[in-house]
Biopython code that builds the backbone (N, CA, C, O; Angstrom):
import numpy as np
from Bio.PDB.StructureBuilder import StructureBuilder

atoms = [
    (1, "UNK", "N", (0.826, -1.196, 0.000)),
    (1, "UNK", "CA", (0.000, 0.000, 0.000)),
    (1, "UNK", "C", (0.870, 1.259, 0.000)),
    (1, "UNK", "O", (0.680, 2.181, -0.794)),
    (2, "UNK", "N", (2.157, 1.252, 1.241)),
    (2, "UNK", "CA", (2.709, 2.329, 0.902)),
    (2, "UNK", "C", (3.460, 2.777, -0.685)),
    (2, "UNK", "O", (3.534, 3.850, -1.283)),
    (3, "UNK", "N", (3.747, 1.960, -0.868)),
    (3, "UNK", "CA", (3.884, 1.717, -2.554)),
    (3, "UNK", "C", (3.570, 2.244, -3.417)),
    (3, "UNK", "O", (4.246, 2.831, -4.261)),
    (4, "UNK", "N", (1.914, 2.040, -3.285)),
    (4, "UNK", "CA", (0.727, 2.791, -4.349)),
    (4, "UNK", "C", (0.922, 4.250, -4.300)),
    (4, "UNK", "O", (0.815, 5.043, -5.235)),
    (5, "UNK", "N", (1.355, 4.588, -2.538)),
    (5, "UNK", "CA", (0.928, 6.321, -2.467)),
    (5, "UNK", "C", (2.162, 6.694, -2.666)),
    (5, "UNK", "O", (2.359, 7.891, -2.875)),
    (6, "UNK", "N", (2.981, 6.019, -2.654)),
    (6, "UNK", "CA", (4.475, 6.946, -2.910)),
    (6, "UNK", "C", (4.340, 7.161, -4.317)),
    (6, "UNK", "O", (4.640, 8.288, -4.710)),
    (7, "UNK", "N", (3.887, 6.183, -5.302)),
    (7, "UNK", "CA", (3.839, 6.840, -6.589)),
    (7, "UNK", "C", (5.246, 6.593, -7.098)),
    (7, "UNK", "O", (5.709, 7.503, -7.786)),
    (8, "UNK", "N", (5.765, 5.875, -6.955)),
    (8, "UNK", "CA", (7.028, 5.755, -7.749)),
    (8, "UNK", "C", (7.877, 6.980, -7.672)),
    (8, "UNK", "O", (8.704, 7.297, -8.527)),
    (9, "UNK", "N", (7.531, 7.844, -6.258)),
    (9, "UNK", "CA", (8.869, 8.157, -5.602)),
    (9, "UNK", "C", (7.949, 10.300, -6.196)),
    (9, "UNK", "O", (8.340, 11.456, -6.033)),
    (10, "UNK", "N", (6.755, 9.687, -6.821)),
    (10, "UNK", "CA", (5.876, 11.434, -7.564)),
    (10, "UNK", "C", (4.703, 11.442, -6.127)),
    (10, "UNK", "O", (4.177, 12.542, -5.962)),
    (11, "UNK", "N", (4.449, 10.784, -5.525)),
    (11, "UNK", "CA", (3.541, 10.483, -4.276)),
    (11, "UNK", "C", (3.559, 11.922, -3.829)),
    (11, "UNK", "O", (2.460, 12.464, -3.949)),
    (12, "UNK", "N", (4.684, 12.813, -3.262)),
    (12, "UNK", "CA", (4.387, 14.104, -3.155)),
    (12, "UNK", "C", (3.966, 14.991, -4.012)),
    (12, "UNK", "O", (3.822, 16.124, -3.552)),
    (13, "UNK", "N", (3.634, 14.772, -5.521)),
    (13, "UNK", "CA", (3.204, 15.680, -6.375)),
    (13, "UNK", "C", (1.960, 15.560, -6.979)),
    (13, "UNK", "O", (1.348, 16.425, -7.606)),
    (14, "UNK", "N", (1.562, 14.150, -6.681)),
    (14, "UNK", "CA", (0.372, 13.518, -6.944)),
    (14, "UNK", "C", (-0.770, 13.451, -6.606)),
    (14, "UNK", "O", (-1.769, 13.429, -7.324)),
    (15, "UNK", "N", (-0.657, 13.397, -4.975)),
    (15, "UNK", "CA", (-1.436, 13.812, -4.194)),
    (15, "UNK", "C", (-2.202, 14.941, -3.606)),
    (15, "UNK", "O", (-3.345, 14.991, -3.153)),
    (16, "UNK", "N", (-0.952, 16.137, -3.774)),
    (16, "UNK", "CA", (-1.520, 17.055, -3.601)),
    (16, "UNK", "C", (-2.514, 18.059, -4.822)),
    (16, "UNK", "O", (-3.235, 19.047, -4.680)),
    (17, "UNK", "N", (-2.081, 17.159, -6.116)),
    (17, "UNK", "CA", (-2.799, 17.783, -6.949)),
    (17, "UNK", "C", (-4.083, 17.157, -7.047)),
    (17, "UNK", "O", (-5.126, 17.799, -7.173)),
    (18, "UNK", "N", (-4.007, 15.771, -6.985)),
    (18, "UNK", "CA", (-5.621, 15.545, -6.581)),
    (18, "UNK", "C", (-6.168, 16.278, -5.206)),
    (18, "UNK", "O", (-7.261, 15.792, -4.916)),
    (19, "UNK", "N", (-5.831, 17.108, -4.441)),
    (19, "UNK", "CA", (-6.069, 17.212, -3.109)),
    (19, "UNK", "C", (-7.053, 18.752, -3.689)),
    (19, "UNK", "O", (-8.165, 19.247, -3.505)),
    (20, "UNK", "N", (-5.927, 19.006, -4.386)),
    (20, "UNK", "CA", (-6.254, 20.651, -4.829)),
    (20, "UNK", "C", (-7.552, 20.656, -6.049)),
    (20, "UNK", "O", (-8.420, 21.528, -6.069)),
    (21, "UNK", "N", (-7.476, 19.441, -7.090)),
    (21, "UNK", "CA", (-8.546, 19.283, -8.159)),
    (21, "UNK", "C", (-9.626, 19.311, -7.191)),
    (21, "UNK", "O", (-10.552, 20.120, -7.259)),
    (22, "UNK", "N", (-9.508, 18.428, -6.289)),
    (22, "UNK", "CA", (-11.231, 17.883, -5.243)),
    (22, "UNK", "C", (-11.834, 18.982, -4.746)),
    (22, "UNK", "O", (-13.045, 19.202, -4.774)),
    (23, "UNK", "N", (-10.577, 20.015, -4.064)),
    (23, "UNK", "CA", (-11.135, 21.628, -3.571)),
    (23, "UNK", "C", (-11.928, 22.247, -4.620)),
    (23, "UNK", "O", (-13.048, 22.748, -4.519)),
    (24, "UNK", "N", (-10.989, 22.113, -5.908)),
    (24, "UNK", "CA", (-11.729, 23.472, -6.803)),
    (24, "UNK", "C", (-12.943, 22.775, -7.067)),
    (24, "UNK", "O", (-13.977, 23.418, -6.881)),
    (25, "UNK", "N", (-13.057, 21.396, -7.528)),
    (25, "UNK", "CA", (-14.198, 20.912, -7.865)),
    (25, "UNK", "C", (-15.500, 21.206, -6.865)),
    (25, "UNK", "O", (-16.547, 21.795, -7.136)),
    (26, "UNK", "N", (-15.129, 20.673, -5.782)),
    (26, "UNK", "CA", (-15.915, 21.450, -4.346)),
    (26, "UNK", "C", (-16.850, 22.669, -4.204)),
    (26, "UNK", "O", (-18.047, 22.767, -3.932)),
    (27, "UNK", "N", (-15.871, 23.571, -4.488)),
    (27, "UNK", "CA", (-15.574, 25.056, -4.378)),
    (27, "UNK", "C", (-16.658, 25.233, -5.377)),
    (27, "UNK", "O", (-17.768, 25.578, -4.971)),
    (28, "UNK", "N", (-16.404, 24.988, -6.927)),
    (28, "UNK", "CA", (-17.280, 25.266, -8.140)),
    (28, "UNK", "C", (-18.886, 24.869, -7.743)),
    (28, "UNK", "O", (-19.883, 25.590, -7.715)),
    (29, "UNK", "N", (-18.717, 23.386, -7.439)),
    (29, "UNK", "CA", (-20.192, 23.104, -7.143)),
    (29, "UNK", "C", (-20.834, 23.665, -5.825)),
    (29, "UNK", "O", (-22.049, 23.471, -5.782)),
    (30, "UNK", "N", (-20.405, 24.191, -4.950)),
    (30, "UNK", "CA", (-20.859, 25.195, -4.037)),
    (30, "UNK", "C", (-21.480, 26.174, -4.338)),
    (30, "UNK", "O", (-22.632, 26.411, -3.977)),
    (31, "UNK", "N", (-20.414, 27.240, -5.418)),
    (31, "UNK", "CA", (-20.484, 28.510, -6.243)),
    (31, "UNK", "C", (-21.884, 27.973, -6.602)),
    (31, "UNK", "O", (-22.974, 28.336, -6.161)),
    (32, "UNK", "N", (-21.573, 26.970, -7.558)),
    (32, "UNK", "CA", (-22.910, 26.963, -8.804)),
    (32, "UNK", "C", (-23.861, 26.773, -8.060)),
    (32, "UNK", "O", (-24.757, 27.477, -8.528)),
    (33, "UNK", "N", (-24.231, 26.265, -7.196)),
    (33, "UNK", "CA", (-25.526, 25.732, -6.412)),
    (33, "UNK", "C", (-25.869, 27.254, -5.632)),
    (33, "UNK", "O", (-27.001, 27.684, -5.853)),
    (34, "UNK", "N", (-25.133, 27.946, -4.896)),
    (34, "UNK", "CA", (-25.239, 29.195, -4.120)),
    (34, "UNK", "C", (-25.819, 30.255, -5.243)),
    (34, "UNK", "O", (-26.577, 31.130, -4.825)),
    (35, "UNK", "N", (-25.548, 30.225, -6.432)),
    (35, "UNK", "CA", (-25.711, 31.247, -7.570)),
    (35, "UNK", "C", (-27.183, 30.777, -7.984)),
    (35, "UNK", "O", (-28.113, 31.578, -8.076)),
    (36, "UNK", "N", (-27.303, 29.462, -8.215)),
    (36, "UNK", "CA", (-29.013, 29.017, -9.099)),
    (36, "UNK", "C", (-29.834, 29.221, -7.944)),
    (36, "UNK", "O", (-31.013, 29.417, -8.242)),
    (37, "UNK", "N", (-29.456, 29.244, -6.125)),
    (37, "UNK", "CA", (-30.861, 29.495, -5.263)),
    (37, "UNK", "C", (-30.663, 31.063, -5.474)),
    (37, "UNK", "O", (-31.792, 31.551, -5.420)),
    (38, "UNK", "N", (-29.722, 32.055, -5.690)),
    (38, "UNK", "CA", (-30.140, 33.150, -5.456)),
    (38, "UNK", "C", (-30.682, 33.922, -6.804)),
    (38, "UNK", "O", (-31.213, 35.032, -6.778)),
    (39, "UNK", "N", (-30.380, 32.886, -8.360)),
    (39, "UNK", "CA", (-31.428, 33.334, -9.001)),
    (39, "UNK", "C", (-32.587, 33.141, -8.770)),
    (39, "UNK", "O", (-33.521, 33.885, -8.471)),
    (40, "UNK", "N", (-32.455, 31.798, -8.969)),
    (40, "UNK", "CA", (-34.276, 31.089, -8.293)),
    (40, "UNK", "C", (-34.828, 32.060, -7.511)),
    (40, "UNK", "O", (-35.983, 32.311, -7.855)),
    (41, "UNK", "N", (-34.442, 32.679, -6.615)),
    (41, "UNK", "CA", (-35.372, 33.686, -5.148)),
    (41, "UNK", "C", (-35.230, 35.053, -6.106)),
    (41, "UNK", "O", (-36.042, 35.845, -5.628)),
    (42, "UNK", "N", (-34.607, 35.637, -7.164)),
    (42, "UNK", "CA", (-34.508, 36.696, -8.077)),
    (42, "UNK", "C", (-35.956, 36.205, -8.982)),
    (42, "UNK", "O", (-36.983, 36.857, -8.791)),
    (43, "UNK", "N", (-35.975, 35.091, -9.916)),
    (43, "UNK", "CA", (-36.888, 34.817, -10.563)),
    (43, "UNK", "C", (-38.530, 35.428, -9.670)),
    (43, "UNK", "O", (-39.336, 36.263, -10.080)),
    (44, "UNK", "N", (-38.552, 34.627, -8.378)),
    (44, "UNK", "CA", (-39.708, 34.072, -8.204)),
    (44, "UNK", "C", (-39.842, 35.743, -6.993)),
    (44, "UNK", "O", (-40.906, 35.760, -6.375)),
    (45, "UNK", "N", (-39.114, 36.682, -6.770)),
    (45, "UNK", "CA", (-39.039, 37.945, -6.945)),
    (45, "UNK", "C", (-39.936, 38.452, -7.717)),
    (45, "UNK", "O", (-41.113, 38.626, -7.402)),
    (46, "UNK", "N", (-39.264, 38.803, -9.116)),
    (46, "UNK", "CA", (-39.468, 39.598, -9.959)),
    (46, "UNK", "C", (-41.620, 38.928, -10.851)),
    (46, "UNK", "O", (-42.500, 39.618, -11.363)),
    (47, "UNK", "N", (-41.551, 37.470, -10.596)),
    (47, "UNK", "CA", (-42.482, 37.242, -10.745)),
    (47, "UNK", "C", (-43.615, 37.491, -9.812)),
    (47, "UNK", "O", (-44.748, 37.799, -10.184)),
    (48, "UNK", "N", (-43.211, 37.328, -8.483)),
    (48, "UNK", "CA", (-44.336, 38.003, -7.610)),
    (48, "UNK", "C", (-44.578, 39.516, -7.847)),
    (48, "UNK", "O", (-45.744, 39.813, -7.589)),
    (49, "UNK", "N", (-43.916, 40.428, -8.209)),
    (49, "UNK", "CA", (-43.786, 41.836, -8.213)),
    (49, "UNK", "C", (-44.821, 41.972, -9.647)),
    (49, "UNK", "O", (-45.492, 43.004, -9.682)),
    (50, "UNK", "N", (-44.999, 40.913, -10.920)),
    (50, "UNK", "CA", (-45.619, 41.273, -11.969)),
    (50, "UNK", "C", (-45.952, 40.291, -12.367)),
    (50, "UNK", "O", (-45.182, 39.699, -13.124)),
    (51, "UNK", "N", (-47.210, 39.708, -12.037)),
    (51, "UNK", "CA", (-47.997, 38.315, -11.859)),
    (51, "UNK", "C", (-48.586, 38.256, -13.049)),
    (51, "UNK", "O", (-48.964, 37.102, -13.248)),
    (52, "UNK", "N", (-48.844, 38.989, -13.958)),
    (52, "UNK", "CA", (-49.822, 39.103, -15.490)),
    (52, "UNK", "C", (-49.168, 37.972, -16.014)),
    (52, "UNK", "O", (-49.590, 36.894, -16.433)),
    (53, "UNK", "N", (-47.703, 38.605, -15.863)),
    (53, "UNK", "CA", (-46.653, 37.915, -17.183)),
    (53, "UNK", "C", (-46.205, 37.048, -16.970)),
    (53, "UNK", "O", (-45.342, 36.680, -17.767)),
    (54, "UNK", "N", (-46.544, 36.053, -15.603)),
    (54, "UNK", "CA", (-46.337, 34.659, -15.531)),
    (54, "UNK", "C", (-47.286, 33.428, -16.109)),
    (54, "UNK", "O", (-48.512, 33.394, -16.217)),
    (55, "UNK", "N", (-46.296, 32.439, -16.439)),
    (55, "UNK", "CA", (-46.465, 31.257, -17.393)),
    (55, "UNK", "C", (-46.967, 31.860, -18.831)),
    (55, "UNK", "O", (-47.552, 31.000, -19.489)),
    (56, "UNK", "N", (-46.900, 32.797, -19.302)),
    (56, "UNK", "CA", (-47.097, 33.227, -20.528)),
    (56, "UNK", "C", (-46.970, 32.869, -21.313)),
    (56, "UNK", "O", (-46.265, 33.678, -21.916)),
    (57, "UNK", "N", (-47.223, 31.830, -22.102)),
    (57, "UNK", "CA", (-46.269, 30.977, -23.619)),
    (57, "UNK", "C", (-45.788, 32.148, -24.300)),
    (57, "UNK", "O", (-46.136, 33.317, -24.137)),
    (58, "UNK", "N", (-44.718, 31.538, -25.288)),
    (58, "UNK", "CA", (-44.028, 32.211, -25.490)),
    (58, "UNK", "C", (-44.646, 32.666, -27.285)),
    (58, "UNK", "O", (-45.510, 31.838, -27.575)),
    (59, "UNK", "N", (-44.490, 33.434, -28.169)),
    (59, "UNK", "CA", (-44.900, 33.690, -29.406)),
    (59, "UNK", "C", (-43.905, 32.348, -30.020)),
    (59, "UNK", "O", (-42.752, 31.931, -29.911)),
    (60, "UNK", "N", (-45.222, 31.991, -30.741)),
    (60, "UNK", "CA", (-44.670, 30.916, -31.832)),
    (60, "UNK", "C", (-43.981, 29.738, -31.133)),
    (60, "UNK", "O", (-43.605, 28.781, -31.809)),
    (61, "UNK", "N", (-43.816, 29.768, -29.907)),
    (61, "UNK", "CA", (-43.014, 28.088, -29.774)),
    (61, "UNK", "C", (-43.968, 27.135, -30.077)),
    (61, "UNK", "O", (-43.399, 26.083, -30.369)),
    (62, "UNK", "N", (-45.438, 27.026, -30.147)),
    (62, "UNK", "CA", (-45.959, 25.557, -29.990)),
    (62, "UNK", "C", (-45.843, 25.880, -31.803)),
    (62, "UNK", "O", (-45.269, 24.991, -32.431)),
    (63, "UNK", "N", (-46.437, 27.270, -32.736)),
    (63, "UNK", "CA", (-46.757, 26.386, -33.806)),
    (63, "UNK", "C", (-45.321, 26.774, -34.612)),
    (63, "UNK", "O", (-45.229, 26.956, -35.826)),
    (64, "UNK", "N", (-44.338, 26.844, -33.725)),
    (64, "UNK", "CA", (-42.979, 26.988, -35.300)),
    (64, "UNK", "C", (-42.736, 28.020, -35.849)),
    (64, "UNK", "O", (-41.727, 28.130, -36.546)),
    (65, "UNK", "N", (-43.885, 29.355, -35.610)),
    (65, "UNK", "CA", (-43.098, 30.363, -35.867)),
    (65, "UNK", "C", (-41.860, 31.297, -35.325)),
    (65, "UNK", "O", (-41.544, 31.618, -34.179)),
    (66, "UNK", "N", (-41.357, 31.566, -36.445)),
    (66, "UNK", "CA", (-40.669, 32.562, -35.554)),
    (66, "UNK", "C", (-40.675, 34.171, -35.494)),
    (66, "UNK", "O", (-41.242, 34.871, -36.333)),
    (67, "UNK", "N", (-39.854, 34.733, -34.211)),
    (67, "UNK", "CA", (-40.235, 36.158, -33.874)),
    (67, "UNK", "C", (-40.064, 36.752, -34.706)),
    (67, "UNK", "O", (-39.132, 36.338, -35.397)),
    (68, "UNK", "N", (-40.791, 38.097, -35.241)),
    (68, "UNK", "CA", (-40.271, 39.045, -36.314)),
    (68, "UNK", "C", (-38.625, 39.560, -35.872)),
    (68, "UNK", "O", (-38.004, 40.334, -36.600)),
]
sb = StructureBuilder()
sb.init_structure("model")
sb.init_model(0)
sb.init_chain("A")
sb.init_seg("    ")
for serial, (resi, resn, name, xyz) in enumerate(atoms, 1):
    if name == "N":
        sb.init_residue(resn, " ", resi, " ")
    sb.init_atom(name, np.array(xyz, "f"), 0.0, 1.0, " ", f" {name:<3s}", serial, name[0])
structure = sb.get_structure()
């Protein structure tokens, strides 16, 4: 086992870069998740503030046209 982690002697260079990939990876999916609830609570904001214009279909998506 000690073997495996020494890495053929790179064990100190190896490790810590997986150590550091796992953080940023971490880090990102934190970011991204912290960013989509505080749009989400922006969306559902801006939709309480102007209730007409919710679920509105959109021009032309069901029959294929498109916008001028």
């Amino acid at each position: 086992m000690s073997e495996f982690l020494a890495m053929g002697g790179y064990g100190g260079f190896v490790w810590p870069a997986f150590g550091v990939t796992a953080a940023v990876m971490i880090w990102l999916l934190n970011a991204s998740l912290r960013r989509l609830r505080a749009n989400q609570r922006l969306l559902d904001q801006l939709q309480a503030a102007n209730p007409g214009r919710r679920n509105r279909p959109v021009r032309g998506a069901d029959s294929g046209e498109t916008a001028p």
